[in-house]
C-alpha positions in Angstrom: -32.8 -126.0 40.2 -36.2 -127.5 41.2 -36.8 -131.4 40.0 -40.2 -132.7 39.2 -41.4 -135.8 40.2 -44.3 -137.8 39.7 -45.3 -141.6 39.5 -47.0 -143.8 36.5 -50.4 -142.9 37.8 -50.2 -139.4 36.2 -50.4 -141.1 32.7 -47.3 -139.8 30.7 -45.9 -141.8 27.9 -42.3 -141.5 28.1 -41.4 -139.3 25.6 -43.6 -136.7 27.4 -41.8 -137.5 30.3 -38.8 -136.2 28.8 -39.9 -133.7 26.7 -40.8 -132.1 30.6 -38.0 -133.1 32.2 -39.9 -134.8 34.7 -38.7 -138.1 36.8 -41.2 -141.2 36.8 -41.7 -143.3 39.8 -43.2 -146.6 38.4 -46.3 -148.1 39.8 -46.7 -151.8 40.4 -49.5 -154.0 38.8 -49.2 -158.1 39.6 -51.1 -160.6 37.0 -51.3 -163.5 39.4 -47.2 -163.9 40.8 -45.8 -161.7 37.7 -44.9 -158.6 38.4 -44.7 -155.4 36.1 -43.9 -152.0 36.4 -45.4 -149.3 34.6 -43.6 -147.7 32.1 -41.0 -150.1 32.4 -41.6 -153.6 31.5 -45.3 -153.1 31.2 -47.1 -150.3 28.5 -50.3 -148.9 28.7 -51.5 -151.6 25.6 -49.5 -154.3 27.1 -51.3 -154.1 30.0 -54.9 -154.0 28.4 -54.0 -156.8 26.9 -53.2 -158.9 29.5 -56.2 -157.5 31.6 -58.8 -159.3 28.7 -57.0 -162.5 29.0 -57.2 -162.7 32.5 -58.8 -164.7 34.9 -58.7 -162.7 37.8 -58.1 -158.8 38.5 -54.3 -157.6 39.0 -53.1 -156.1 42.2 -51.9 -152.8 42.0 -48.8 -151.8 44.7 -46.7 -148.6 45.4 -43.5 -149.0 44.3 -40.2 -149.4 46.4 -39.5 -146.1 48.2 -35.8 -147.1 47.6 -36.7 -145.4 44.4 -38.0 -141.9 45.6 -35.1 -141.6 48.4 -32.9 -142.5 45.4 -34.2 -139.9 43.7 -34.5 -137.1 47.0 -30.8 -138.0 47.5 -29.6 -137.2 44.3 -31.2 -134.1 44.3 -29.5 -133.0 47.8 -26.2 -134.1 46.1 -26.9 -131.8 43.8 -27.5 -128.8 45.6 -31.4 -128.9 44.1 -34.6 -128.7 45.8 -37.2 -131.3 44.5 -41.2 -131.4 44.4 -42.7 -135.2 44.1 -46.5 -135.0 43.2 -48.1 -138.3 43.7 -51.3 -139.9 43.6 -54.4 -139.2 45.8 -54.0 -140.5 49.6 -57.1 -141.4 48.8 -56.2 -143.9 46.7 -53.5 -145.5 47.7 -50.4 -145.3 50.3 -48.2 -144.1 48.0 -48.2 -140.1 49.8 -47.8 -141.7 53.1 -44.9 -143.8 52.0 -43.3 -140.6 50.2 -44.0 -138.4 53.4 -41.7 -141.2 55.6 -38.9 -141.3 52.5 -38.4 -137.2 52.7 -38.4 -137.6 56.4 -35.6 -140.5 55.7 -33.9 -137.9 53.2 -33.7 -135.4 56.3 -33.3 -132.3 54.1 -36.2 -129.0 53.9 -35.4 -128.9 50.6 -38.0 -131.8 49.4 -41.5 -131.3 49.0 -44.5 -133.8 48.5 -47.5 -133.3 47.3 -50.8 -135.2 47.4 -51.9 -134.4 44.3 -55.8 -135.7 45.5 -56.2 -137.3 41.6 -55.1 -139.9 39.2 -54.4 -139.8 35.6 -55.2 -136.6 33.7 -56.0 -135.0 36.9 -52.6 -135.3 38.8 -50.9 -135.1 34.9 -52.3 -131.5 34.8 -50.5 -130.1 38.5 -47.2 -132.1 37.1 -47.4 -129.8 33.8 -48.4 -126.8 36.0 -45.4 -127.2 38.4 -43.1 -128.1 35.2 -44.2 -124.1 33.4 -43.8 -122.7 37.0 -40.1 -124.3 37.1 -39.3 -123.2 33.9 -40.0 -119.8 35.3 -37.6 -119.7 37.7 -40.1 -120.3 40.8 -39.1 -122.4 44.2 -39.9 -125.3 45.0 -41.8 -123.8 47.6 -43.5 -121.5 45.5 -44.6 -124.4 43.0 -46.1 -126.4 46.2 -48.2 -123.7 47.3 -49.4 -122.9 43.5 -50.0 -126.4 42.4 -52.5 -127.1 45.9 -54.1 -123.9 45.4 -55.2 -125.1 41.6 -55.9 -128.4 42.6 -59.1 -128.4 44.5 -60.1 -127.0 40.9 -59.7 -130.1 38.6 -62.9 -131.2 37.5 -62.9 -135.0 36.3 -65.7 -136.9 35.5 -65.6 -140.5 33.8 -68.0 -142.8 32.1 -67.8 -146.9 32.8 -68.6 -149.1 30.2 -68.5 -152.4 32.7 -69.4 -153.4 36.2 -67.1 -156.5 35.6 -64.1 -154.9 37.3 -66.3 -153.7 40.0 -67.6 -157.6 40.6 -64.2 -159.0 40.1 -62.6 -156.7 42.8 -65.4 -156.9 45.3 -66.7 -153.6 45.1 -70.4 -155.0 44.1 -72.4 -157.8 44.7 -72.9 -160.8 42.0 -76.6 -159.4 41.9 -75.9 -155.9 41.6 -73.3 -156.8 38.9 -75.7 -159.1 37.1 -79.0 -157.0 36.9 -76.8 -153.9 36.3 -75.2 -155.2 33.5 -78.6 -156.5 32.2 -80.0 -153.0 32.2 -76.6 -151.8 30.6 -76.1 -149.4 33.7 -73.1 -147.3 33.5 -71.9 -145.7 36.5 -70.1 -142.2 36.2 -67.4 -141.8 38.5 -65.6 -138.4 40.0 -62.8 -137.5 42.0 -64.0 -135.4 44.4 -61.8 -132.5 46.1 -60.5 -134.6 48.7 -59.2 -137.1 45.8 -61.6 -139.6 46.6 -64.0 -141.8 43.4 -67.4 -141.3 43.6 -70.4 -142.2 41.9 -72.6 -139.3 41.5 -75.0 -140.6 38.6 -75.4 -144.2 36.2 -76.5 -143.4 32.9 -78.8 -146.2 30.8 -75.9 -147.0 28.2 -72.4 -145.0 26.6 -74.8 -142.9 24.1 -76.1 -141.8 27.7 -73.1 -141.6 29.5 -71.8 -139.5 26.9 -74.7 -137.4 27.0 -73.9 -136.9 31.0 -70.5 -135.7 30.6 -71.4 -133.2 27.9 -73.6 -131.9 30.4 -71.2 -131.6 33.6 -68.9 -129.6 31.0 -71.8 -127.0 29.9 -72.4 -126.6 33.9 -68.8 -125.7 34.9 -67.1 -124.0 32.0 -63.2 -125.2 32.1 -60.6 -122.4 32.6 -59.3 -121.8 28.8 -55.7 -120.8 30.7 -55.3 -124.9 31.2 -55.9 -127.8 28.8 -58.6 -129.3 28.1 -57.8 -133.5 28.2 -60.0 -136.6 27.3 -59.2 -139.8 28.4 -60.1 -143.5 27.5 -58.7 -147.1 28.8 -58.2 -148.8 26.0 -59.9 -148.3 23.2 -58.4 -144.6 21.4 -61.3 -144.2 18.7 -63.8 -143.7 22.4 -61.7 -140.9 23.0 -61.6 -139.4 20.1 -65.4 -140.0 19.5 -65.9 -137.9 23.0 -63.1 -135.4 21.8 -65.1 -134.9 18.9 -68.4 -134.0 21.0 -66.6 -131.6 23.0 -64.7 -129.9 19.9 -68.5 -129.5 18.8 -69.7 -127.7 21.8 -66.4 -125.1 20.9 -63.8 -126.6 22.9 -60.3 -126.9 21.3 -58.8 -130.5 22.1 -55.7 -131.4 19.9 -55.0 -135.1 19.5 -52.3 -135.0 21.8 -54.8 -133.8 24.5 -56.5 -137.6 24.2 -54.8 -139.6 26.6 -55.0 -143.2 27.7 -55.2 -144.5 31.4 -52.8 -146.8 32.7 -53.0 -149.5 35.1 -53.4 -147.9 38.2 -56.8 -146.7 37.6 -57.8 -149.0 34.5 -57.4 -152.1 37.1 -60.5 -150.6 38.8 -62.6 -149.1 35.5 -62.1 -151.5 32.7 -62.1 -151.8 28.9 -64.1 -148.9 26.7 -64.3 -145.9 29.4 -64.0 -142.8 28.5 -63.7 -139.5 30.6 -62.2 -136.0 30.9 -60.4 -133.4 32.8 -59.9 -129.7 33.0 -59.4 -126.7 35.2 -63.1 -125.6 36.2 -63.0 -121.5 36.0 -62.3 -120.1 39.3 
């Protein structure tokens, strides 16, 4: 038997998580010297709450690797290989740390897998390597099909607010001030080597929408995967971009709008909305 990992970043609710049979490593947000863990103590709402009340940005942190070599050792016990996909390396140290647990574990039988995305993106290679499992594949076999797929997700968000930019030091006061004067609203994508970009700023959401429509008409997504629209923490903004795409012919079920979690909300803030396929190869 092969056992799926993955960590909060990928954006499952819980019942999802067990629906796939897939283990949840959670992430750690701190709200001045509390600490939370996704998924655990802390929900995706919970946390958007606590983010508009605050007075100063929470710190994100990998969590304990006691957790994953918990987790690599129980699978040796058991005489079953495991694959843990985890968030970009360019986003946090949360591969590195995973690379030094397996080496801990000392067995050839665990796999890690940068998954070089967050949220819907790495979401989509956990769902890919759960079907390819349920077909009786290897671990190894899984690894080698989930990186060849992955330099193929295409994700594209809109910002609503430079605020979380300014508050974690990413811009300057001015930039933050005249930018949010003009009602600027950078569009970020994770690039193939899982790094956030910002390849265009749209004059307002209505334009920002506009943008992401585009991107979509300009690399068709591969019908073969789904087709997922995310938002922070406001659902009806997803669903309002669901609805443009189910316009253009694109079939998103409601279960395909999904919310981002702290990991990546920390850094975007309140009313963003985005999406994420397969592009056609």
């Amino acid at each position: 038997m092969v056992r799926i990992i993955t960590d909060s970043a990928a954006d499952f609710e819980l019942r999802e998580l067990k629906q796939l049979n897939v283990s949840c490593i959670p992430l750690v947000v701190m709200f001045g010297e509390t600490e939370y863990r996704e998924n655990v103590n802390l929900s995706k709402g919970q946390f958007y709450e606590l983010l508009a009340a605050a007075d100063a940005l929470p710190k994100t942190a990998q969590a304990s690797p006691q957790i994953l070599l918990d987790l690599f050792e129980e699978a040796i016990a058991a005489g079953d290989e495991a694959v843990y996909i985890c968030l970009s390396s360019a986003l946090s140290g949360t591969y590195q740390s995973a690379v030094m647990t397996k080496q801990l574990a000392g067995s050839d039988s665990l796999y890690v897998v940068d998954s070089r995305n967050a949220t819907g993106g790495q979401r989509m290679l956990v769902e890919y390597a759960v079907k390819l499992r349920d077909e009786g594949k290897s671990a190894a076999e899984i690894v080698a099909a989930v990186e060849a797929l992955r330099s193929r997700i295409t994700l594209y968000a809109c910002m609503d607010t430079l605020e979380n930019l300014y508050r974690g030091g990413r811009i300057s006061q001015t930039a933050y001030t005249l930018g949010t004067m003009a009602q600027i609203k950078p569009i970020i994508q994770v690039n193939v080597e899982g790094q956030v970009t910002v390849p265009a700023k749209a004059m307002g959401m209505k334009k920002g929408a506009e943008y992401l429509c585009k991107q979509v008409e300009k690399q068709p997504p591969d019908d073969a995967f789904p087709f997922y629209v995310m938002y922070t923490d406001k659902r009806q903004n997803g669903e309002n971009l669901a609805a443009r795409f189910r316009d253009m012919g694109f079939d998103i079920p409601d279960a395909h709008i999904i919310q981002v979690g702290a990991a990546i909300g920390t850094h975007i803030g309140s009313n963003a909305i985005g999406f994420v396929y397969i592009a056609k190869a």
